[in-house]
C-alpha positions as CSV (number, residue, x, y, z in Angstrom):
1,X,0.0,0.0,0.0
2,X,1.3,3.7,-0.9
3,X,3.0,5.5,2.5
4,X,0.4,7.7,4.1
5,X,1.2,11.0,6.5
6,X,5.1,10.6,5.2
7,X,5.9,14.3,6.7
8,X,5.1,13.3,10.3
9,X,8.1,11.7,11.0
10,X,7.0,8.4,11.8
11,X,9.5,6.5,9.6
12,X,12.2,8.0,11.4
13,X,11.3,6.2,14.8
14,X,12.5,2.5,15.9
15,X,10.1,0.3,17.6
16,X,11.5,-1.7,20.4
17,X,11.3,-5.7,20.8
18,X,7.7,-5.0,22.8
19,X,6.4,-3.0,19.7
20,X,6.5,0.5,20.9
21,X,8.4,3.0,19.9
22,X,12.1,4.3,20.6
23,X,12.7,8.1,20.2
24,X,15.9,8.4,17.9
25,X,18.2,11.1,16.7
26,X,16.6,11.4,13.3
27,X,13.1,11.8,15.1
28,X,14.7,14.7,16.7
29,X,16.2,16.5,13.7
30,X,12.9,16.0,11.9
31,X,11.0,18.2,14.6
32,X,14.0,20.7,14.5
33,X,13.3,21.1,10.7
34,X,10.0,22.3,11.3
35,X,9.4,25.7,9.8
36,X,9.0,27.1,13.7
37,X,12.7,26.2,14.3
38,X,14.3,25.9,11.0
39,X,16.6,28.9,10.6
40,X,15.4,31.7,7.8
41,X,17.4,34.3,5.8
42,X,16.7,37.1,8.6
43,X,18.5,34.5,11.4
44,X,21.4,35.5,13.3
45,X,24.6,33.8,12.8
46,X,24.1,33.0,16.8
47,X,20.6,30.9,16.0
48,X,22.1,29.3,12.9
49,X,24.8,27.6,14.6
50,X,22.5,26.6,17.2
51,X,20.5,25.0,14.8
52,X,23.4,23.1,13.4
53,X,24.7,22.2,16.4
54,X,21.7,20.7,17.5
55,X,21.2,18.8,13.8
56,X,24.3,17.4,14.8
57,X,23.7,16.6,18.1
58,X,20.3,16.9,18.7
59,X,20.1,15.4,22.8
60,X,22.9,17.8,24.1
61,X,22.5,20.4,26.6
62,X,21.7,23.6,25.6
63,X,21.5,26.0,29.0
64,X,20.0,29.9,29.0
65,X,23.4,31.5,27.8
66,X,23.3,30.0,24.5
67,X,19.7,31.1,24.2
68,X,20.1,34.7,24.6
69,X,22.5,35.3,22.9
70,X,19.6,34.6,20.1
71,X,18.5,37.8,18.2
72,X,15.5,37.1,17.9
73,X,12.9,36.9,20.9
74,X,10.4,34.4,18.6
75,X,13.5,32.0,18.1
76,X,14.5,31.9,21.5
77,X,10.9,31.0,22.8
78,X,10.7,28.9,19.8
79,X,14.1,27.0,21.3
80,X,12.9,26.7,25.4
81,X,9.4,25.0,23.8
82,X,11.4,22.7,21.6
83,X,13.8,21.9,24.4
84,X,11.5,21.5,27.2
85,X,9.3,19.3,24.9
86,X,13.0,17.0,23.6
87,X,12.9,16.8,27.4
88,X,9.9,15.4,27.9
89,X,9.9,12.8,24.5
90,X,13.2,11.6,26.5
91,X,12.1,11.2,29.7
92,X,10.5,7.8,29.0
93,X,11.7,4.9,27.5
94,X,9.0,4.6,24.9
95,X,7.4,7.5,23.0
96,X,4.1,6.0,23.7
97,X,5.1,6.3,28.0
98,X,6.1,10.3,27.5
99,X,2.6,10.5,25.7
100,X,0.8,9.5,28.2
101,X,3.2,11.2,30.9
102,X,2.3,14.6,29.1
103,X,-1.1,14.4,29.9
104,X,-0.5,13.2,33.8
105,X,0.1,17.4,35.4
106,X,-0.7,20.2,33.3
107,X,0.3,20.1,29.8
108,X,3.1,22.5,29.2
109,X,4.0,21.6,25.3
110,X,2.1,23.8,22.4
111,X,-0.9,21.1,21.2
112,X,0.3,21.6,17.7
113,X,3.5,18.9,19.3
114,X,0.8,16.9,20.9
115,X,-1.4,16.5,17.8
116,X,2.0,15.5,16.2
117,X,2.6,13.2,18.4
118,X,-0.4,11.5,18.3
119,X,-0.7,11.7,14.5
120,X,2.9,9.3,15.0
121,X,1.4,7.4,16.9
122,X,-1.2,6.8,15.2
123,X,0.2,5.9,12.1
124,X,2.4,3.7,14.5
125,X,-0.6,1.8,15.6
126,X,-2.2,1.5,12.0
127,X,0.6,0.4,10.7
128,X,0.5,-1.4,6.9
129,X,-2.9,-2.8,7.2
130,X,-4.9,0.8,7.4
131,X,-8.0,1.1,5.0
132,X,-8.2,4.8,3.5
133,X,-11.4,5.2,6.2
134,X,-9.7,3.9,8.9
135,X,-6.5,6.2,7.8
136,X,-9.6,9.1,7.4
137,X,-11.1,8.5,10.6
138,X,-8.1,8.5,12.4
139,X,-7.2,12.1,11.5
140,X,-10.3,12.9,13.7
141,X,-8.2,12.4,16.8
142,X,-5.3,15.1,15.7
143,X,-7.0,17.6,13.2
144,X,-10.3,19.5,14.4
145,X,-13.2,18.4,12.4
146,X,-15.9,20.9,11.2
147,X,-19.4,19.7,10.9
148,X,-22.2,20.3,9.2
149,X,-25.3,18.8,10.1
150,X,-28.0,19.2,7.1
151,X,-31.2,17.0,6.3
152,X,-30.0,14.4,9.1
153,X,-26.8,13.7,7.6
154,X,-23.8,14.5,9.4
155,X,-20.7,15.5,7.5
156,X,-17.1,16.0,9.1
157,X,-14.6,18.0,7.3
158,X,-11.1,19.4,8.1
159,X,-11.2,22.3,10.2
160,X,-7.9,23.7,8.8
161,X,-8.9,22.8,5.0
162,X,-12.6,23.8,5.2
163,X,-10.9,27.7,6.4
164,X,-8.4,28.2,3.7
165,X,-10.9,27.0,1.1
166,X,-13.4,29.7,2.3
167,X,-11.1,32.1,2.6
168,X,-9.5,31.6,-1.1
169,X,-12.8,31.3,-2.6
170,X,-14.4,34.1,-0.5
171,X,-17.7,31.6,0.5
172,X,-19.7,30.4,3.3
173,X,-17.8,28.0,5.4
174,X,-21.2,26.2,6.1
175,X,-22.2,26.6,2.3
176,X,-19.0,24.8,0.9
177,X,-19.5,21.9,3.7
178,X,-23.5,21.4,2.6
179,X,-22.3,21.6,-1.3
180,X,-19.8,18.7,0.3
181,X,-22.4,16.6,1.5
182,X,-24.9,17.4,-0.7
183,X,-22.7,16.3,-4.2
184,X,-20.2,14.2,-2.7
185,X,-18.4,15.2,-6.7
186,X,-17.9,18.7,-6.4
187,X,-14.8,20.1,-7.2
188,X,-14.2,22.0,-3.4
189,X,-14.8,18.9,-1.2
190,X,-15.2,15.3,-2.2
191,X,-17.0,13.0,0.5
192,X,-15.0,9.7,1.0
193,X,-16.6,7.0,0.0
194,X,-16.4,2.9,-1.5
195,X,-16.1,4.0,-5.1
196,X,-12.9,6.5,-4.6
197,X,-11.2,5.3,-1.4
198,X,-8.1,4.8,-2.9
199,X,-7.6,8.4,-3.6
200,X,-7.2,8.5,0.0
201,X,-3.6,7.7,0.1
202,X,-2.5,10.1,-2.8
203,X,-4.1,12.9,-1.0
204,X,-3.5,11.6,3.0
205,X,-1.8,15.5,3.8
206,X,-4.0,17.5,1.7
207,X,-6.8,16.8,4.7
208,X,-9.8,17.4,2.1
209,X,-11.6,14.1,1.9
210,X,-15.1,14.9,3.9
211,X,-17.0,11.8,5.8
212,X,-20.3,11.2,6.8
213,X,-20.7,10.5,10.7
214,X,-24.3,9.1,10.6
215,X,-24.7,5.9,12.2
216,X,-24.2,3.1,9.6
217,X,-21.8,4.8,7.8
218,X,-18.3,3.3,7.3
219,X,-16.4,6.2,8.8
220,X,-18.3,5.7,12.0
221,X,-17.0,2.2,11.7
222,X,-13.3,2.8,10.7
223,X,-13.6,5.6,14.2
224,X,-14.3,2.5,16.4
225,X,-12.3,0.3,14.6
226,X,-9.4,3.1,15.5
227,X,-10.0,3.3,18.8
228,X,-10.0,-0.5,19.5
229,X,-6.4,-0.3,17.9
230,X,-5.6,2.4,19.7
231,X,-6.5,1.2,23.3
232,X,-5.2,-2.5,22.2
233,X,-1.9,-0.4,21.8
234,X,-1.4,1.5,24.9
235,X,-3.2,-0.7,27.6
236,X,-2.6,-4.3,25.8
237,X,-6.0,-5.0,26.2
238,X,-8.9,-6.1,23.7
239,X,-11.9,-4.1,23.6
240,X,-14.8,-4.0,21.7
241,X,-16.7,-0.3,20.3
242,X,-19.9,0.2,18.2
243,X,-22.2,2.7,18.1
244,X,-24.8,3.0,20.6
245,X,-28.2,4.4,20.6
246,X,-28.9,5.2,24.0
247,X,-27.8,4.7,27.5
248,X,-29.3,1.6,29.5
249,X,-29.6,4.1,32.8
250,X,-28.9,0.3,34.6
251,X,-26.0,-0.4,33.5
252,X,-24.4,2.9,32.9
253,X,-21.5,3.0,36.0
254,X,-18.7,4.4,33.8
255,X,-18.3,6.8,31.3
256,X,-15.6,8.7,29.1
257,X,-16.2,11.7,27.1
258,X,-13.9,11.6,23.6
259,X,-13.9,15.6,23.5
260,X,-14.7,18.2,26.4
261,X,-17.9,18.8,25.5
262,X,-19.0,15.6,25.6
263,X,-17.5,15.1,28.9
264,X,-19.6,18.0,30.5
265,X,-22.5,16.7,29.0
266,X,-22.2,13.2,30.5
267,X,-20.9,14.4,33.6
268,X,-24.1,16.1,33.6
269,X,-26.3,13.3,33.0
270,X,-24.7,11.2,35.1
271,X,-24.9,13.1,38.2
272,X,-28.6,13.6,37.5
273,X,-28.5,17.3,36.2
274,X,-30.1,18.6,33.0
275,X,-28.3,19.0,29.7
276,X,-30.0,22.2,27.6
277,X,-31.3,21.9,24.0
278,X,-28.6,23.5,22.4
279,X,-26.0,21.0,24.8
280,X,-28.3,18.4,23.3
281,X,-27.8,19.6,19.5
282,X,-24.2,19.2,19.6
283,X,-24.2,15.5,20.4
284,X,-23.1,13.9,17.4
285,X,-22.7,10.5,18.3
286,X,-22.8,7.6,21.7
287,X,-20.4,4.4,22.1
288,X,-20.2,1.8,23.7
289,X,-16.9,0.2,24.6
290,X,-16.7,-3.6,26.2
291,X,-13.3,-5.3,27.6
292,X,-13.2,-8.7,26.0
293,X,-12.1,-9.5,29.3
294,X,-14.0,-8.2,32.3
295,X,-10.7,-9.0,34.5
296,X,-9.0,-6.4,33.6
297,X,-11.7,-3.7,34.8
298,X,-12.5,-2.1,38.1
299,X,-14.3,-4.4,39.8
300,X,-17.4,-2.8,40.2
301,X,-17.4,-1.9,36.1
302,X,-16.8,-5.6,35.6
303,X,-19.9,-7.2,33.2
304,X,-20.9,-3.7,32.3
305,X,-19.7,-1.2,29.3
306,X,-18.1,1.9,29.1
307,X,-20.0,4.7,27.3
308,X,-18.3,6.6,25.3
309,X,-19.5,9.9,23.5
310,X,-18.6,13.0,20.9
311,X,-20.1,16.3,20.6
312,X,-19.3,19.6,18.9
313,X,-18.7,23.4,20.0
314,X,-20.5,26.1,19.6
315,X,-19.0,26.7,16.2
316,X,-19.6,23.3,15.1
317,X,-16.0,22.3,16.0
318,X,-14.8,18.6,16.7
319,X,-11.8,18.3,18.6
320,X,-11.1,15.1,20.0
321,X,-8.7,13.8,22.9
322,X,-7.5,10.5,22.7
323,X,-5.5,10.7,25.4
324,X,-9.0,10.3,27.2
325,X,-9.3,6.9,26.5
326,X,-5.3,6.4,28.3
327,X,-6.2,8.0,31.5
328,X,-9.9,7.6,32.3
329,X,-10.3,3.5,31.2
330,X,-11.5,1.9,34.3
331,X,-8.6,-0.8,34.3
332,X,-7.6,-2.5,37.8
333,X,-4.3,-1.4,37.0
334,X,-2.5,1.4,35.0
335,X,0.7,0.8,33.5
């Protein structure tokens, strides 16, 4: 199958004997090659040999001398993120244990890095067996999604993508998503589907393939199958996801919002309170999520499923947090 997402690095990453990854060198100069660090015509002669210093030797020490020395104040806050985050990519063994440390205090890296990292990470746990939905779906946990919701169907399109088109074309932002869903052929947005999935992986970093979200739909599909793989990956344990219609109130005991509105919502729920109409509007879709093998669970979740949920913002904004499913899984043990 054609390489998909070959700018985000992961090919310069080593997995260990236990299948997760090792953090090497050439990872490192890859994210000092990013346009926020990679030196520019205006640069000092100071920042430029930083920057080829560190190509070099990208884990060395680099202490607050050599930083002021820097020009330019961008570049030098530019240098303490990149450092601080280096620092924390190196302070675990694995890649995948600094992910999930990141999230543990308060999360000091820009979430551009983060959604980096889990776009790695994903393509890490998708591997060479990916279908163009799954490989669609999964950019829903790094890239913000905008929806439109229009005669029942739900359509999910790249934040990023949807705004430069608007802006170069000088239209409605909603209008260009409907003319998505409504003529899945039009020449602004095409809607991924059975008949031109392989275009997926020629176009995998223009982010301009819309899906449809409704239940039944293969991207809703591909989105659980993702997160099985994901939480197979991190917690090496098998669980099942579908989607779900309702909540059984009787066997509802745990829950795990996928985005922070959904979290507040079921919070909300849960604790008896009222969610509002326009709370209710953004809902876009409930899971449910079963261990294969209720031993591994809290025992009082043991025998009964974890719902899972996804809602939009106010702007009709989708930004998911995978990390969610890492640190809020009701499993007897954490690793």
């Amino acid at each position: 199958m054609p390489d998909y997402w070959p700018s985000c690095g992961w090919r310069t990453l080593r997995a260990g004997p236990d299948g997760q990854l090792q953090v090497t060198d050439d990872f490192l100069r890859h994210l000092l090659l990013r346009p926020e660090l990679a030196p520019v015509p205006e640069s000092c002669a100071a920042e430029r040999g930083l920057h080829e210093s560190l190509l070099q030797q990208p884990r060395q020490a680099v202490d607050a001398a050599r930083l002021l020395v820097l020009a330019d104040a961008d570049a030098r806050a530019n240098y303490e993120v990149w450092l601080r985050f280096r620092d924390r990519l190196l302070a675990r063994p694995t890649l995948e244990g600094s992910y999930v440390q990141l999230f543990r205090g308060d999360v000091d890296v820009p979430p551009v890095l983060v959604h980096l990292l889990t776009q790695v990470l994903l393509r890490h746990v998708l591997a060479e067996d990916a279908t163009p939905m799954q490989a669609r779906a999964a950019e829903m946990l790094f890239r913000t999604q905008r929806i439109a919701i229009q005669d029942g169907q739900v359509m999910a399109a790249d934040h990023e993508t949807v705004e430069r088109r608007a802006q170069a074309d000088t239209v409605d932002v909603i209008a260009l998503l409907r003319q998505a869903g409504a003529s899945p052929r039009t020449a602004e947005l095409d809607v991924l589907g059975a008949d031109n999935a392989d275009a997926y992986w020629e176009r995998s970093e223009a982010h301009d393939l819309v899906v449809a979200l409704n239940h039944g739909q293969p991207a809703l599909a591909a989105l659980c199958q993702v997160i099985e793989r994901w939480v197979r990956h991190f917690l090496g344990t098998d669980v099942t996801v579908r989607p779900e219609g309702e909540i059984d109130e009787d066997q509802w005991v745990w829950h795990v919002g996928l985005d922070a509105q959904a979290t507040a919502v079921l919070n909300t729920l849960y604790q008896g309170g009222e969610v509002d109409d326009a709370q209710g509007r953004r809902m876009l879709c409930l899971f449910r999520l079963d261990f294969v093998d209720p031993r591994v669970v809290l025992p009082q979740v043991a025998g009964h499923p974890v719902y899972l949920a996804m809602a939009m913002d106010d702007n009709q904004r989708l930004r998911l947090k995978p990390q969610n499913l890492l640190l809020n899984l009701p499993l007897a043990r954490h690793g």
